[in-house]
Gaussian input, Z-matrix of N, CA and C with variables (Angstrom, degrees):
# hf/3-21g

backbone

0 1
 N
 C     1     B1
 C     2     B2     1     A1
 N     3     B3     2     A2     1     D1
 C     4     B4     3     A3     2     D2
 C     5     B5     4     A4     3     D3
 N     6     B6     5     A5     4     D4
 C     7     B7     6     A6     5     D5
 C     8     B8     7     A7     6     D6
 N     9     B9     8     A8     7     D7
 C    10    B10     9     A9     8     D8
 C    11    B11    10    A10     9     D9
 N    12    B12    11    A11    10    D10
 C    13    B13    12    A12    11    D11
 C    14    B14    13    A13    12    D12
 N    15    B15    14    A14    13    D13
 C    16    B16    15    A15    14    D14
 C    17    B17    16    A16    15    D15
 N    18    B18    17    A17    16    D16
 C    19    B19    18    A18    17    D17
 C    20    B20    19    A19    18    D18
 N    21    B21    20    A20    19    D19
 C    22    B22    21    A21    20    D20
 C    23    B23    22    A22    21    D21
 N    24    B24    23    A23    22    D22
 C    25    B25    24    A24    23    D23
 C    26    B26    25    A25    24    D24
 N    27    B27    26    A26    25    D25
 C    28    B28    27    A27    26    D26
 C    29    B29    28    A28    27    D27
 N    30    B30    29    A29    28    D28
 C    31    B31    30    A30    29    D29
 C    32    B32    31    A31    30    D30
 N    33    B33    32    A32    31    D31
 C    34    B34    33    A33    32    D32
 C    35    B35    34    A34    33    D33
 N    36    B36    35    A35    34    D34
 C    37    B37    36    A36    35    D35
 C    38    B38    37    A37    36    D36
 N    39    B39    38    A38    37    D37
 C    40    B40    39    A39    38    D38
 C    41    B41    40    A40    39    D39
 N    42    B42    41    A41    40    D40
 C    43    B43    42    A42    41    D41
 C    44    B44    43    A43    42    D42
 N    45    B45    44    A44    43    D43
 C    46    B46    45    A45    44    D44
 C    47    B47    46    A46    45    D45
 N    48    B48    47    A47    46    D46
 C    49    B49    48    A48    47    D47
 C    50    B50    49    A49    48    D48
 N    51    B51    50    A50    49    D49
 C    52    B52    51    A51    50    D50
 C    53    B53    52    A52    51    D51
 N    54    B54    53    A53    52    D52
 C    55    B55    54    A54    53    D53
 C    56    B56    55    A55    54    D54
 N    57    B57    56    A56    55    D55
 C    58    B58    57    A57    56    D56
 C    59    B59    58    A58    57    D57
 N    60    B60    59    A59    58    D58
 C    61    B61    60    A60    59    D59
 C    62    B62    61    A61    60    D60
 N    63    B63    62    A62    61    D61
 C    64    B64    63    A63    62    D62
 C    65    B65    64    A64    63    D63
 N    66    B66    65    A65    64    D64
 C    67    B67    66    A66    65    D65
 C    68    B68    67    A67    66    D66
 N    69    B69    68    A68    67    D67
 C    70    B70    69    A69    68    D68
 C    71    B71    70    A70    69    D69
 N    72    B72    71    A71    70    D70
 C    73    B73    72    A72    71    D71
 C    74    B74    73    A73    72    D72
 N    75    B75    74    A74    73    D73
 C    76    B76    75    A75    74    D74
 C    77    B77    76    A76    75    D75
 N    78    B78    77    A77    76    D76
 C    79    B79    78    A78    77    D77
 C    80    B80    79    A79    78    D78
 N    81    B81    80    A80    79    D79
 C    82    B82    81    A81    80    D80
 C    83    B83    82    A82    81    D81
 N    84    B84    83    A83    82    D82
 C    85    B85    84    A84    83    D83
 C    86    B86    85    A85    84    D84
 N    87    B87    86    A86    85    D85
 C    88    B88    87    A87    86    D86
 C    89    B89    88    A88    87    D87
 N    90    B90    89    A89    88    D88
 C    91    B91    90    A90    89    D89
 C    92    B92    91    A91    90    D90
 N    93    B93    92    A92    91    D91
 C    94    B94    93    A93    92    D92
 C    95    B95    94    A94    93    D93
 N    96    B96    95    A95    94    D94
 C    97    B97    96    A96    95    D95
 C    98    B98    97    A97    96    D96
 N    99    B99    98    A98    97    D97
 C   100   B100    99    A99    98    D98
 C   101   B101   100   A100    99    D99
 N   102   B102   101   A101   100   D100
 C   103   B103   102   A102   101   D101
 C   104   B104   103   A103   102   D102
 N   105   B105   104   A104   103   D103
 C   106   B106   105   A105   104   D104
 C   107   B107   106   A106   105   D105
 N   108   B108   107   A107   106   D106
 C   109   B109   108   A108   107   D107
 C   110   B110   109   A109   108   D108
 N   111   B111   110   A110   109   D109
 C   112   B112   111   A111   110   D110
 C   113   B113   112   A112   111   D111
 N   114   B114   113   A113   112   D112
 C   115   B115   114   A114   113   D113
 C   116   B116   115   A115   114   D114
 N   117   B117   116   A116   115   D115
 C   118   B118   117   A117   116   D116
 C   119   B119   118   A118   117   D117
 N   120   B120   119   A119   118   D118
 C   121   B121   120   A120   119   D119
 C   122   B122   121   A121   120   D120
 N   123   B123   122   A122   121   D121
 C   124   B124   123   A123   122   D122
 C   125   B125   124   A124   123   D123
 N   126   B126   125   A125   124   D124
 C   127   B127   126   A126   125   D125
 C   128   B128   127   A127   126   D126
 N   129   B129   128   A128   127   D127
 C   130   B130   129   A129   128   D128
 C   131   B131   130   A130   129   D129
 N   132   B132   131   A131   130   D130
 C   133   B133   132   A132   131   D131
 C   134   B134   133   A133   132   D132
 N   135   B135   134   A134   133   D133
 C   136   B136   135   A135   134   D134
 C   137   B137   136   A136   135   D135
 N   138   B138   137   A137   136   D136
 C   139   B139   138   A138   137   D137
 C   140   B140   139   A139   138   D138
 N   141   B141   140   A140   139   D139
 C   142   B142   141   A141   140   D140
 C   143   B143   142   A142   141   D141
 N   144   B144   143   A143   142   D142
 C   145   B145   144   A144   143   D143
 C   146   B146   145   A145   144   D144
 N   147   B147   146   A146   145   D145
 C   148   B148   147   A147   146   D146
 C   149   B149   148   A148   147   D147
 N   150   B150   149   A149   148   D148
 C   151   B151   150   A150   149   D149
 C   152   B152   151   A151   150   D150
 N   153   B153   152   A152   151   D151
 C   154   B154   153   A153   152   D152
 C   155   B155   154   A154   153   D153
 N   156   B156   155   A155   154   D154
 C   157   B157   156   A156   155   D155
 C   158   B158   157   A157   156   D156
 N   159   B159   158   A158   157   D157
 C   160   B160   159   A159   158   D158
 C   161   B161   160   A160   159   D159
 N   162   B162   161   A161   160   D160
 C   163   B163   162   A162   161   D161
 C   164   B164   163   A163   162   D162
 N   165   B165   164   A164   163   D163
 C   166   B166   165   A165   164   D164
 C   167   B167   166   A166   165   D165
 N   168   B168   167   A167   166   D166
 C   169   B169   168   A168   167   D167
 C   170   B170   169   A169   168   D168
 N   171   B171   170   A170   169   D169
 C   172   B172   171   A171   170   D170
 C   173   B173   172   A172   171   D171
 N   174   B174   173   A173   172   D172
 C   175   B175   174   A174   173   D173
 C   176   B176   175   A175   174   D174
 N   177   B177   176   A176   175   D175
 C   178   B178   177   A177   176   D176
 C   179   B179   178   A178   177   D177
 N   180   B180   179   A179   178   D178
 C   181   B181   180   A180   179   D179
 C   182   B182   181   A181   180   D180
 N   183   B183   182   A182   181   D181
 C   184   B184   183   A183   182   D182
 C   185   B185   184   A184   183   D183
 N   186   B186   185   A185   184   D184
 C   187   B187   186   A186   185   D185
 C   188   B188   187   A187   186   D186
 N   189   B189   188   A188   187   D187
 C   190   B190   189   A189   188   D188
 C   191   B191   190   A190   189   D189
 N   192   B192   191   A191   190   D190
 C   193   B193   192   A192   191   D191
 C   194   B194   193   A193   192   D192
 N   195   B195   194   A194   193   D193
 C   196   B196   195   A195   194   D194
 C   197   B197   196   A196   195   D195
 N   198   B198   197   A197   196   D196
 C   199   B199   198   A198   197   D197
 C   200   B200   199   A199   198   D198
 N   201   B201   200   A200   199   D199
 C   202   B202   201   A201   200   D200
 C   203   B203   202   A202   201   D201
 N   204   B204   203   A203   202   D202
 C   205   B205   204   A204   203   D203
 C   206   B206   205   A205   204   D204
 N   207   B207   206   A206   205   D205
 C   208   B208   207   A207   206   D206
 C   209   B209   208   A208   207   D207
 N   210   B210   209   A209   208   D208
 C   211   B211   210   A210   209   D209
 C   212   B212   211   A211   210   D210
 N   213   B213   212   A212   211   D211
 C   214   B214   213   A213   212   D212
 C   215   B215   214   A214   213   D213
 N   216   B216   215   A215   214   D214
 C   217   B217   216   A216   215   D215
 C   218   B218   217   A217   216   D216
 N   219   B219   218   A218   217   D217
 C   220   B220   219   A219   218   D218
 C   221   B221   220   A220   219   D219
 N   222   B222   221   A221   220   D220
 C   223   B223   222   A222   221   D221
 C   224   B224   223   A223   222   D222
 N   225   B225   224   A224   223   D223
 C   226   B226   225   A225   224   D224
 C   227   B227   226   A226   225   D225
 N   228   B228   227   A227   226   D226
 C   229   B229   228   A228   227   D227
 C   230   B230   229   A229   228   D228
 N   231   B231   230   A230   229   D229
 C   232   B232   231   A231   230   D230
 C   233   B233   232   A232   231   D231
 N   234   B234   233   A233   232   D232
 C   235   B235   234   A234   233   D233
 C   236   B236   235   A235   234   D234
 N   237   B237   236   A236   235   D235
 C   238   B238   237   A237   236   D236
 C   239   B239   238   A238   237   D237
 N   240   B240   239   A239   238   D238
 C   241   B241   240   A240   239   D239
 C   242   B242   241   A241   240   D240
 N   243   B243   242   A242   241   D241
 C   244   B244   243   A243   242   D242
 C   245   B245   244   A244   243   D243
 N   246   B246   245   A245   244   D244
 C   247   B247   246   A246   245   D245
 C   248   B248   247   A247   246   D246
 N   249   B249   248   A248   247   D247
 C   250   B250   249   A249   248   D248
 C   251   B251   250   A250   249   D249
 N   252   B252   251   A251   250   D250
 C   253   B253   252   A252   251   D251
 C   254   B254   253   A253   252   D252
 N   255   B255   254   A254   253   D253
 C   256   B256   255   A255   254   D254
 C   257   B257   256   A256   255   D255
 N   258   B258   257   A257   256   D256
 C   259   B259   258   A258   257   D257
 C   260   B260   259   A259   258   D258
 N   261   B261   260   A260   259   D259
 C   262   B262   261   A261   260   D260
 C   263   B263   262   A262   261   D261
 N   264   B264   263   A263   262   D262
 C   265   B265   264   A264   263   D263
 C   266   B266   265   A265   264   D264
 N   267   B267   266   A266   265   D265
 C   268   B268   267   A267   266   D266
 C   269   B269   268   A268   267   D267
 N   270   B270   269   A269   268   D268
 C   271   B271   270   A270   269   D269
 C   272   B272   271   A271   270   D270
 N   273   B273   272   A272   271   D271
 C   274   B274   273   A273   272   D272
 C   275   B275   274   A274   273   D273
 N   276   B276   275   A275   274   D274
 C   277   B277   276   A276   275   D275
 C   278   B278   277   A277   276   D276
 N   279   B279   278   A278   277   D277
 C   280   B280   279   A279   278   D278
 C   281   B281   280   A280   279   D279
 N   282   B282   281   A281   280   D280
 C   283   B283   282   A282   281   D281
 C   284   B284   283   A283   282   D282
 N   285   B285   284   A284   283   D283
 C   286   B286   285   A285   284   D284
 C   287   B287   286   A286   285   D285
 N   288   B288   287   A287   286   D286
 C   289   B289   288   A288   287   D287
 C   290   B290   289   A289   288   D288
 N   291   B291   290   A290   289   D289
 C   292   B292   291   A291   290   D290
 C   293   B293   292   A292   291   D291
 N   294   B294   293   A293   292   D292
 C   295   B295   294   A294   293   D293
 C   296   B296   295   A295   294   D294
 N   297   B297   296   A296   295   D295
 C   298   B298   297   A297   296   D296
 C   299   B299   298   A298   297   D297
 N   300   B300   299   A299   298   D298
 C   301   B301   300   A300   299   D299
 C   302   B302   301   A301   300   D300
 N   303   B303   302   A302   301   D301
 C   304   B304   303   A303   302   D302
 C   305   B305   304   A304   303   D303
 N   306   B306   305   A305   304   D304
 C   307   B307   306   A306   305   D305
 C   308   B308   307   A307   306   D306
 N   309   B309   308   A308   307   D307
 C   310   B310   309   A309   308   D308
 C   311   B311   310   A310   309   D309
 N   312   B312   311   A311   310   D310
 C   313   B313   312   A312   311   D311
 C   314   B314   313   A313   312   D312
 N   315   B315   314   A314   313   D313
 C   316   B316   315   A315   314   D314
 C   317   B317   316   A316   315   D315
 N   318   B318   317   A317   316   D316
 C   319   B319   318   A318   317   D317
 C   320   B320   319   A319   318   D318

   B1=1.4436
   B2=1.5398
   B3=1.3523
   B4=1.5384
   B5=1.8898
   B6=1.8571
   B7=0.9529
   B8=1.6317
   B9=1.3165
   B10=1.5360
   B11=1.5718
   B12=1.7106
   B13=1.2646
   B14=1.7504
   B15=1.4393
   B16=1.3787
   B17=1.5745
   B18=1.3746
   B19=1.4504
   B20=2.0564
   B21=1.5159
   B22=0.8956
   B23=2.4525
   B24=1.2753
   B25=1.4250
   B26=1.5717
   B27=1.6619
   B28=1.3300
   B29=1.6456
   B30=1.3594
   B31=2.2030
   B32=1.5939
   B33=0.8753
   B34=1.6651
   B35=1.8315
   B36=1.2450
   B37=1.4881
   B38=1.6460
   B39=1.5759
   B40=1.6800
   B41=1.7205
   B42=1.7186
   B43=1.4766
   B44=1.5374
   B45=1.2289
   B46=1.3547
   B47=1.5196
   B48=0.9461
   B49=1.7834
   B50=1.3140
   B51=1.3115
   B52=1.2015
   B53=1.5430
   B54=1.0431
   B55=1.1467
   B56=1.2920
   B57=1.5737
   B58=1.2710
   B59=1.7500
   B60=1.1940
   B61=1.6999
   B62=1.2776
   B63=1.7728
   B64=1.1292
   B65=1.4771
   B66=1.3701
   B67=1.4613
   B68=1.1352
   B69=1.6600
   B70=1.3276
   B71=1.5025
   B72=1.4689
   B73=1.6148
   B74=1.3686
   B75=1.0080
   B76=2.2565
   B77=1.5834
   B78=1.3121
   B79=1.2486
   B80=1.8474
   B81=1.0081
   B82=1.6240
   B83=2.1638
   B84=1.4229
   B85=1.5137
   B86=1.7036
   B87=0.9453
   B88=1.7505
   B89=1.3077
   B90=1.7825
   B91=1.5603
   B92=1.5022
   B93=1.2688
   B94=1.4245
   B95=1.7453
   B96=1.7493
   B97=1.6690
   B98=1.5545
   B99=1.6359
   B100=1.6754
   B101=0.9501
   B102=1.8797
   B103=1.6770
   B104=1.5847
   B105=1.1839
   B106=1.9456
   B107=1.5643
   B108=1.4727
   B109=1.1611
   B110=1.5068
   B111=1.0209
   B112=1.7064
   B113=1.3661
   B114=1.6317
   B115=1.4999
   B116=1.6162
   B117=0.8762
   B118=1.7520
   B119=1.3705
   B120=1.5317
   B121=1.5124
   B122=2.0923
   B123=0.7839
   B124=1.8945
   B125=1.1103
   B126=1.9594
   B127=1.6811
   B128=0.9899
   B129=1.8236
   B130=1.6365
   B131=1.4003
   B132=1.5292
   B133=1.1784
   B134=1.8289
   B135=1.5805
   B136=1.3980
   B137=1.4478
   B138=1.1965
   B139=1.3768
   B140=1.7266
   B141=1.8762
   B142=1.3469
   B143=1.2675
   B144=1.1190
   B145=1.4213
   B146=1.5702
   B147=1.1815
   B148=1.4193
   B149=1.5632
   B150=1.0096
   B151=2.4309
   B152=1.7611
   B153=1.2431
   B154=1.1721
   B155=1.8131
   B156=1.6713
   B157=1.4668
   B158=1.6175
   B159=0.9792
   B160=1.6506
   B161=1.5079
   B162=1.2368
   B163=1.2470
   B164=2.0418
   B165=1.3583
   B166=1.5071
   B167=1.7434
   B168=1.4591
   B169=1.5442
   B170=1.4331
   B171=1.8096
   B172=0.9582
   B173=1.5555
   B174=1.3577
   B175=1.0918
   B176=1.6413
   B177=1.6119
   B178=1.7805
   B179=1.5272
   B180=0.9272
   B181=1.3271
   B182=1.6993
   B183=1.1583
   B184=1.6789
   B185=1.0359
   B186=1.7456
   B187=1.6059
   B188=1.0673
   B189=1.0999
   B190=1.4955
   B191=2.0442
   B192=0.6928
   B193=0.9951
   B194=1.7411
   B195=1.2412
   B196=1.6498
   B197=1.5414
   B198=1.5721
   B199=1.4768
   B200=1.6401
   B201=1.7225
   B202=1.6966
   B203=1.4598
   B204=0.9486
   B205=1.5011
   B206=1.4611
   B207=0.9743
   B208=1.0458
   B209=1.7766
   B210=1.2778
   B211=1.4153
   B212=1.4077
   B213=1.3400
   B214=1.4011
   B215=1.5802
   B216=1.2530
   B217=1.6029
   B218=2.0705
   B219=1.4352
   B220=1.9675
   B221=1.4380
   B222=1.2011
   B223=1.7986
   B224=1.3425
   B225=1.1556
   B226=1.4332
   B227=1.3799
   B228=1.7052
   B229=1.2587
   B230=1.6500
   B231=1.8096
   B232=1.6060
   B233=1.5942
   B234=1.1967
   B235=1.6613
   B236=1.4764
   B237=1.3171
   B238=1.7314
   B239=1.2555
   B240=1.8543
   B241=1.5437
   B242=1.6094
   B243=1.2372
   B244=1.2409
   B245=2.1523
   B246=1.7652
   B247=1.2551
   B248=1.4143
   B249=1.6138
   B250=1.3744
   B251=0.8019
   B252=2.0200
   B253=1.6987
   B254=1.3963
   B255=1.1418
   B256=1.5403
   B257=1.2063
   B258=1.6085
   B259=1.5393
   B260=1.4651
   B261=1.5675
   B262=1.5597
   B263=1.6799
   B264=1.3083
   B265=1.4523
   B266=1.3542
   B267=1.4897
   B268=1.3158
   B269=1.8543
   B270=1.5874
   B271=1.2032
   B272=1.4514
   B273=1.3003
   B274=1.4037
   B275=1.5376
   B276=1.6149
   B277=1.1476
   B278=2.3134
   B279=1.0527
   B280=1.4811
   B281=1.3515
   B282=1.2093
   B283=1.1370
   B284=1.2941
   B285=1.2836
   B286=2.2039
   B287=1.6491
   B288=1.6952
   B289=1.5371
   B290=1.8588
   B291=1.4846
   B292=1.3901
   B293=1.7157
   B294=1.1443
   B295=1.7618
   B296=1.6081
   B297=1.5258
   B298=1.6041
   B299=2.0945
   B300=1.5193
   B301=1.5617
   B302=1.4479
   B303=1.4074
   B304=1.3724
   B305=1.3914
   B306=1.7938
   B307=1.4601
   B308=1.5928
   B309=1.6153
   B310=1.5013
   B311=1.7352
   B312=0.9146
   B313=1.9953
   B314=0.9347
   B315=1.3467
   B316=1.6619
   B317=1.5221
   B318=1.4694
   B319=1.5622
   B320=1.4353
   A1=109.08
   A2=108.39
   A3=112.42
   A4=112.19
   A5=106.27
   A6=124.43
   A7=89.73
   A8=134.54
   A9=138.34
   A10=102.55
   A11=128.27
   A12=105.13
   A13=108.22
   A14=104.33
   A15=115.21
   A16=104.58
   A17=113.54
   A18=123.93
   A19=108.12
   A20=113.51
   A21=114.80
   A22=108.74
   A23=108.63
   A24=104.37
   A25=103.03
   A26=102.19
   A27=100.29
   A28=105.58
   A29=113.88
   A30=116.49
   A31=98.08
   A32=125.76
   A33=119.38
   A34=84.21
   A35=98.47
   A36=115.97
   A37=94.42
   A38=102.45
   A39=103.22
   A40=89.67
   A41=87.96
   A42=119.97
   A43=104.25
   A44=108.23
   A45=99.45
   A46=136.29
   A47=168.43
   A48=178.82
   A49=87.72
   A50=126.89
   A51=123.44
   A52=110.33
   A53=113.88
   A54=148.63
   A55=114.49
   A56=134.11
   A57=133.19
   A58=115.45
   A59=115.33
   A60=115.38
   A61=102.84
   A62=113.08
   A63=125.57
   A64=114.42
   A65=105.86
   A66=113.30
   A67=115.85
   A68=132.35
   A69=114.24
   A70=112.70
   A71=108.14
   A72=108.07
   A73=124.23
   A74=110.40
   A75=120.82
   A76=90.74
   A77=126.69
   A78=93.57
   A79=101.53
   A80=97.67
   A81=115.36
   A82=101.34
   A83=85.45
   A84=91.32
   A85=121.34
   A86=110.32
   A87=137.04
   A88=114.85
   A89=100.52
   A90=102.75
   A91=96.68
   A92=113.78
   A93=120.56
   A94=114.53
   A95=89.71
   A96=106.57
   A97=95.53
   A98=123.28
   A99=117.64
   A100=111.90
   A101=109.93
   A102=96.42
   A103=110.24
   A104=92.59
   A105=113.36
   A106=91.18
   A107=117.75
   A108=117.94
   A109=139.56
   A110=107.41
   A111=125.02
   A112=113.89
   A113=140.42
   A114=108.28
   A115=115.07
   A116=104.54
   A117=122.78
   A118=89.94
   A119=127.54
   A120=127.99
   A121=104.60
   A122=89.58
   A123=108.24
   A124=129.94
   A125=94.47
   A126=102.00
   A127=126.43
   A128=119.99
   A129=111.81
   A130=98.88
   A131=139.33
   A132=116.09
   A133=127.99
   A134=85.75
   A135=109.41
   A136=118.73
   A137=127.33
   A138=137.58
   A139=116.89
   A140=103.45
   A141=105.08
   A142=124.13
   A143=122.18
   A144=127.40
   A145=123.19
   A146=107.51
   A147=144.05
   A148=90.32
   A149=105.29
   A150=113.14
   A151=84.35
   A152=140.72
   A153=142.72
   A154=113.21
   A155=93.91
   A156=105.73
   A157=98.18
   A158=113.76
   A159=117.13
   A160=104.98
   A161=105.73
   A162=115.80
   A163=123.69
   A164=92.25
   A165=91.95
   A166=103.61
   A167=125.07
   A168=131.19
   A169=94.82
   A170=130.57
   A171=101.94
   A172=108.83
   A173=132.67
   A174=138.05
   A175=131.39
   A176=117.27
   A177=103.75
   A178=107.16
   A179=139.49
   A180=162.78
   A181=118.10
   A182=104.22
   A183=109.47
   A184=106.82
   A185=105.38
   A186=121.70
   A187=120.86
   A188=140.78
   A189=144.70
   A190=115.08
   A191=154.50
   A192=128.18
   A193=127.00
   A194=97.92
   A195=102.72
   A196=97.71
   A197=113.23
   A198=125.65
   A199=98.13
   A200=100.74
   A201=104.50
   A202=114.63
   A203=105.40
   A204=129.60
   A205=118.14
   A206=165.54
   A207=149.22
   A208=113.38
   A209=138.59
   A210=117.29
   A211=85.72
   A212=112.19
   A213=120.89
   A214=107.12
   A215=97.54
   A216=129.11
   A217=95.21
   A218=93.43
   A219=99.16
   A220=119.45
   A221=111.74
   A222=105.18
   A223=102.63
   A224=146.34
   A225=146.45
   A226=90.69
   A227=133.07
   A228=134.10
   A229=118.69
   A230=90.81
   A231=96.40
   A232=114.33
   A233=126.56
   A234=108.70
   A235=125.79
   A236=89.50
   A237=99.44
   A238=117.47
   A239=103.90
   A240=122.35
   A241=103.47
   A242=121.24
   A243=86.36
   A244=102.94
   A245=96.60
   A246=84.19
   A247=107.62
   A248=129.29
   A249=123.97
   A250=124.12
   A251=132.63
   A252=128.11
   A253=101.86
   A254=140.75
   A255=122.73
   A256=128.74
   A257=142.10
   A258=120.45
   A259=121.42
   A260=111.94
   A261=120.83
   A262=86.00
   A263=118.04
   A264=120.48
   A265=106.91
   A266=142.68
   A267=162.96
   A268=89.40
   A269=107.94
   A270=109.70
   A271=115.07
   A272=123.37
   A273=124.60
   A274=122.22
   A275=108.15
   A276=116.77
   A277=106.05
   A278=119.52
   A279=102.82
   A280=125.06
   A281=147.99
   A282=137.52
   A283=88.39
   A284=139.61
   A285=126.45
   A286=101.24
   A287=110.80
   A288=116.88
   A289=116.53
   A290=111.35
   A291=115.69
   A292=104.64
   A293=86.50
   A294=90.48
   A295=118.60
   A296=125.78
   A297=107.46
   A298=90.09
   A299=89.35
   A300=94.21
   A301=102.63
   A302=125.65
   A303=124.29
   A304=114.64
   A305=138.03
   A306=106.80
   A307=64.91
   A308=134.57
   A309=121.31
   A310=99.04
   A311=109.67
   A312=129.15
   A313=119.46
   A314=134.24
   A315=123.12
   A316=101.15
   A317=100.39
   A318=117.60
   A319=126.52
   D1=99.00
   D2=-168.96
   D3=-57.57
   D4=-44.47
   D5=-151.74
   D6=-86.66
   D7=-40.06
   D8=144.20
   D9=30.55
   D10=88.78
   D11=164.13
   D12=-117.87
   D13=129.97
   D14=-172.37
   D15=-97.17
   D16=122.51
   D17=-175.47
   D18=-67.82
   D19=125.87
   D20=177.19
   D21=-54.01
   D22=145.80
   D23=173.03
   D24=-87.46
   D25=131.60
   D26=166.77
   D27=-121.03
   D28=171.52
   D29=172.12
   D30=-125.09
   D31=126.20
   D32=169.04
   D33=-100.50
   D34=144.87
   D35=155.60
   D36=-105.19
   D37=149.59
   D38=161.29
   D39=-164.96
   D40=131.79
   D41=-172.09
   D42=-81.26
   D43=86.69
   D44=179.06
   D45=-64.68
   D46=122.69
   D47=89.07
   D48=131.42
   D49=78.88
   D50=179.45
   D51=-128.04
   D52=-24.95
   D53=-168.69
   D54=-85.70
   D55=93.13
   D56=164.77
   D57=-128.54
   D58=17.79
   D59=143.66
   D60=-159.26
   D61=-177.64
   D62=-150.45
   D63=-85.71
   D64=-24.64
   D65=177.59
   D66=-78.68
   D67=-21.94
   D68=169.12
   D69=-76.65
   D70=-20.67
   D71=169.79
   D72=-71.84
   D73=-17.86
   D74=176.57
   D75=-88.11
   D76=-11.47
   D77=-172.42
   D78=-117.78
   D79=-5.25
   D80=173.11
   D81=-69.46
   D82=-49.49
   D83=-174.15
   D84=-73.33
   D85=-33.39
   D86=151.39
   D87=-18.86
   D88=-47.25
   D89=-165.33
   D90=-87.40
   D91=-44.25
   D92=179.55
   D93=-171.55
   D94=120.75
   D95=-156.54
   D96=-87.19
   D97=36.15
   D98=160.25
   D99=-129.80
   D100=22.44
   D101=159.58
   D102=-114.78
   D103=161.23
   D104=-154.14
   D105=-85.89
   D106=135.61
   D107=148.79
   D108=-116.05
   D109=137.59
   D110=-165.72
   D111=-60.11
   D112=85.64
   D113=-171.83
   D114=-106.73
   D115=158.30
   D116=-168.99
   D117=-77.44
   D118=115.36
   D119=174.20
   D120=-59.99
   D121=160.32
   D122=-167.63
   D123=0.17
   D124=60.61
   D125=140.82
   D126=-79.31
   D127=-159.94
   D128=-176.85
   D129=-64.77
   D130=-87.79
   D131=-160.70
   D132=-116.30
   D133=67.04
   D134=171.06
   D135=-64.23
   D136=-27.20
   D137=178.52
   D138=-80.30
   D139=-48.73
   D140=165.83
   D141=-66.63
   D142=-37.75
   D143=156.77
   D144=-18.77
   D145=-85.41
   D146=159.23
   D147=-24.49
   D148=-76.91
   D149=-159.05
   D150=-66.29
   D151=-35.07
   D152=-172.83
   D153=-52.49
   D154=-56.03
   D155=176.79
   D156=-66.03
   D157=-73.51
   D158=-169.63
   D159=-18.30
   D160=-70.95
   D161=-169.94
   D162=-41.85
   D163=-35.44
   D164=176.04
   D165=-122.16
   D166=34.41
   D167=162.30
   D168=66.93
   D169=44.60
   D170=171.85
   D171=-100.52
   D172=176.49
   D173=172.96
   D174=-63.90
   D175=104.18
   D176=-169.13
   D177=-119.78
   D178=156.60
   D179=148.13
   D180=-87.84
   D181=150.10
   D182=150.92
   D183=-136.87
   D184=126.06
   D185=157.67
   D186=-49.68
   D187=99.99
   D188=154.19
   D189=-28.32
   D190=73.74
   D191=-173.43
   D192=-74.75
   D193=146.78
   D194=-159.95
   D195=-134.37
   D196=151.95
   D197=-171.69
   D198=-50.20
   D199=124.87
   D200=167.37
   D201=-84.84
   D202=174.42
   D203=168.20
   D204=-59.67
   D205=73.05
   D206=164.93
   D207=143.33
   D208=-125.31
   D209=-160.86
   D210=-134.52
   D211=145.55
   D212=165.15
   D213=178.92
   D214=144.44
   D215=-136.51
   D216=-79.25
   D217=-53.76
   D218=175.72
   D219=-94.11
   D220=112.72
   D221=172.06
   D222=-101.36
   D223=30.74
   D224=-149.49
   D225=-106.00
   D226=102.57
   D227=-178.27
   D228=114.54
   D229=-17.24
   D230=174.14
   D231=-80.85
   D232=138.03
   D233=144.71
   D234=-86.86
   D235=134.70
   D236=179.31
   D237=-125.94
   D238=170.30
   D239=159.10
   D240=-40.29
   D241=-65.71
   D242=-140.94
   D243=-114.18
   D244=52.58
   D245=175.60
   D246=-90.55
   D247=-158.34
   D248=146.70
   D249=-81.62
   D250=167.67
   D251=-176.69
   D252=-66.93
   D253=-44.90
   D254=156.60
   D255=-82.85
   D256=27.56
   D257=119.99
   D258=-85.33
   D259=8.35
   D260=-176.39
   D261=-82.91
   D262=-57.47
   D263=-151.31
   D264=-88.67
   D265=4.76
   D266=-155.08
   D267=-118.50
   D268=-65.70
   D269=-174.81
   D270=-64.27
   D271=-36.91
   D272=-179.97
   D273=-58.21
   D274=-45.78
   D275=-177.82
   D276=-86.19
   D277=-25.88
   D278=144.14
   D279=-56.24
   D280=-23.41
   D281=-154.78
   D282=-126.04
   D283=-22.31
   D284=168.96
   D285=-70.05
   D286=-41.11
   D287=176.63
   D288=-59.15
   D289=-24.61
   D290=-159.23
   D291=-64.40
   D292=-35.92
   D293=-168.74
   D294=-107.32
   D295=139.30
   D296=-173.91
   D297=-95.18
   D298=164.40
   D299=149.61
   D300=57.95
   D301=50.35
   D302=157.85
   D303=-104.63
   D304=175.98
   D305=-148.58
   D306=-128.64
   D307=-28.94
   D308=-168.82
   D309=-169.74
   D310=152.49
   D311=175.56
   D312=-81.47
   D313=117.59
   D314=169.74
   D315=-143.88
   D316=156.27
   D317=163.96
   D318=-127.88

């Protein structure tokens, strides 16, 4: 099959919400600057993070955050069951705005 095109294999690693300052991210990237990291919109340096990758083409994400499992005291940034369709859509669009220079969202 001349015309036969076989897709190169790729692995993304991506560090999910792991990430809440910059030094565990320089040193995450250290080991290897093609894995993506996940950042938690507005911790302390969720933003430098973010301008950090940009700056040298590394790979970023933003965690979406979504209602956890179990008990916790702040949902302020989460989306949940049981907000309204506009504090769902209020909260969503704060938290795509929180961060510059992410390449895609996951949870």
């Amino acid at each position: 099959f001349p015309y036969l095109i076989v897709p190169k294999i790729a692995i993304t690693i991506i560090i999910d919400d792991i990430v809440e300052n910059i030094g565990i991210a320089k040193e995450i990237w250290e080991i290897c600057d093609n894995i993506t990291l996940s950042i938690i919109p507005f911790k302390k340096d969720s933003v430098k993070i973010s301008e950090y990758g940009a700056r040298r083409k590394l790979p970023v994400m933003l965690h979406m955050p979504m209602e956890p499992f179990g008990d916790i005291n702040d949902y302020s940034h989460f989306l949940t069951t049981f907000q309204s369709k506009e504090e769902f859509f209020r909260t969503l669009k704060e938290n795509l705005n929180s961060l510059p220079y992410y390449q895609g969202i996951n949870n």
